[in-house]
DOSE-513912 format. One record per residue (C-alpha): residue number from 1; x, y, z. Coordinates in nm, 3 decimals, padded with zeros to 5 digits. Each point is the difference from the previous one (the first is absolute). Last residue first. Layout:
SITE pos       x       y       z
SITE NUM       X       Y       Z
...
//
This chain:
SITE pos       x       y       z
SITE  79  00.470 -01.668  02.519
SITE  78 -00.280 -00.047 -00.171
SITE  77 -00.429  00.058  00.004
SITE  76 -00.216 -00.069 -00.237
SITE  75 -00.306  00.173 -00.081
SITE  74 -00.252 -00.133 -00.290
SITE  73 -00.209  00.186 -00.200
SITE  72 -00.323 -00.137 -00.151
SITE  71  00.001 -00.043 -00.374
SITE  70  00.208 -00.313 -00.019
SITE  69  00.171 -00.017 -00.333
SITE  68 -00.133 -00.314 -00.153
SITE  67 -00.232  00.177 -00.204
SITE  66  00.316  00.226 -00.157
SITE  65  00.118 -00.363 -00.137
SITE  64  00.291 -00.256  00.077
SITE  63  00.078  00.070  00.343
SITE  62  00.337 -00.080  00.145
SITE  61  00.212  00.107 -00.287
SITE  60  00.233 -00.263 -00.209
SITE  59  00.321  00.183 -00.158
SITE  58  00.080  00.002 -00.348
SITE  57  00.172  00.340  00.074
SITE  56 -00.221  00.236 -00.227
SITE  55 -00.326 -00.230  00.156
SITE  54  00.116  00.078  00.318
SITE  53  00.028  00.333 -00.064
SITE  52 -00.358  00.017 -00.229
SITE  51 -00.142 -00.163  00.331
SITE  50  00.132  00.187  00.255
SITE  49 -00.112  00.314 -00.188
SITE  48 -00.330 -00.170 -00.048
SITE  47 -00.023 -00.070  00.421
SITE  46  00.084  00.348  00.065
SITE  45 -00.289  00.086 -00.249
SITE  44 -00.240 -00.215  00.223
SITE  43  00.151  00.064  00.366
SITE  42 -00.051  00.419 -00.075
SITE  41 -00.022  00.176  00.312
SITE  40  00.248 -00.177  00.196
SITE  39  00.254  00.019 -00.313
SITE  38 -00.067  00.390  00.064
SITE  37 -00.119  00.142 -00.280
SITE  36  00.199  00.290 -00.182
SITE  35 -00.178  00.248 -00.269
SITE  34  00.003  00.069 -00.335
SITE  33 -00.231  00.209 -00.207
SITE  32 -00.041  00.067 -00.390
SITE  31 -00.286  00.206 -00.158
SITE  30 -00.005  00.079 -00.443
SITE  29  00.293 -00.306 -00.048
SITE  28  00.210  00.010 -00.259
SITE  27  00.268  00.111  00.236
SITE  26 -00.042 -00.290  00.222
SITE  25  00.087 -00.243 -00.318
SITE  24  00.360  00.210 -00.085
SITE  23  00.015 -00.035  00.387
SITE  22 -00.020 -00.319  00.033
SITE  21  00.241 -00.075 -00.321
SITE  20  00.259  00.167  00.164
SITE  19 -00.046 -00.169  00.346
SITE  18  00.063 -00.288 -00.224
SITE  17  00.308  00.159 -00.162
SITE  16  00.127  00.124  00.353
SITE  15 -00.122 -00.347  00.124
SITE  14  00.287 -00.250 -00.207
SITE  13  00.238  00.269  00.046
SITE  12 -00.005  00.026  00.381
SITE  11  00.013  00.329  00.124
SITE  10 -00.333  00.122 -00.010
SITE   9 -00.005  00.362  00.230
SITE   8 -00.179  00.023  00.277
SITE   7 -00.255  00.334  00.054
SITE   6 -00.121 -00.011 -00.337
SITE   5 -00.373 -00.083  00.032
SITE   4  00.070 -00.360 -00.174
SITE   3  00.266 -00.075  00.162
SITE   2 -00.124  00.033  00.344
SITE   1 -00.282 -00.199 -00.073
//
């Protein structure tokens, strides 16, 4: 998000030309908005990201569909 509203810069070549490309799309856009959600706030698209990642490393994820995402938050507590 940071990025994208031009407070961080894109350092890594692979993202400056996708970040790029984001912004080439953004300003064809008539109304644009981004804002940051709290992981906490947002189990189902934190659960895609993990997903797509996973995916991206051939890795297996722990729940294999948005559904399976529990929609009740849960506390846990560590030391």
């Amino acid at each position: 998000m940071r990025q994208i509203k031009g407070i961080y810069k894109v350092k890594n070549a692979t993202l400056q030309e996708l970040h790029g490309r984001a912004n080439q799309l953004i300003a064809q856009l008539d109304w644009f908005s981004i804002d940051h959600a709290l992981r906490e706030h947002n189990r189902e698209a934190d659960e895609l990201a993990n997903q797509a990642m996973d995916k991206g490393t051939s890795r297996v994820t722990r729940a294999s569909s948005p559904a399976a995402v529990s929609a009740t938050p849960q506390e846990f507590e560590g030391s």
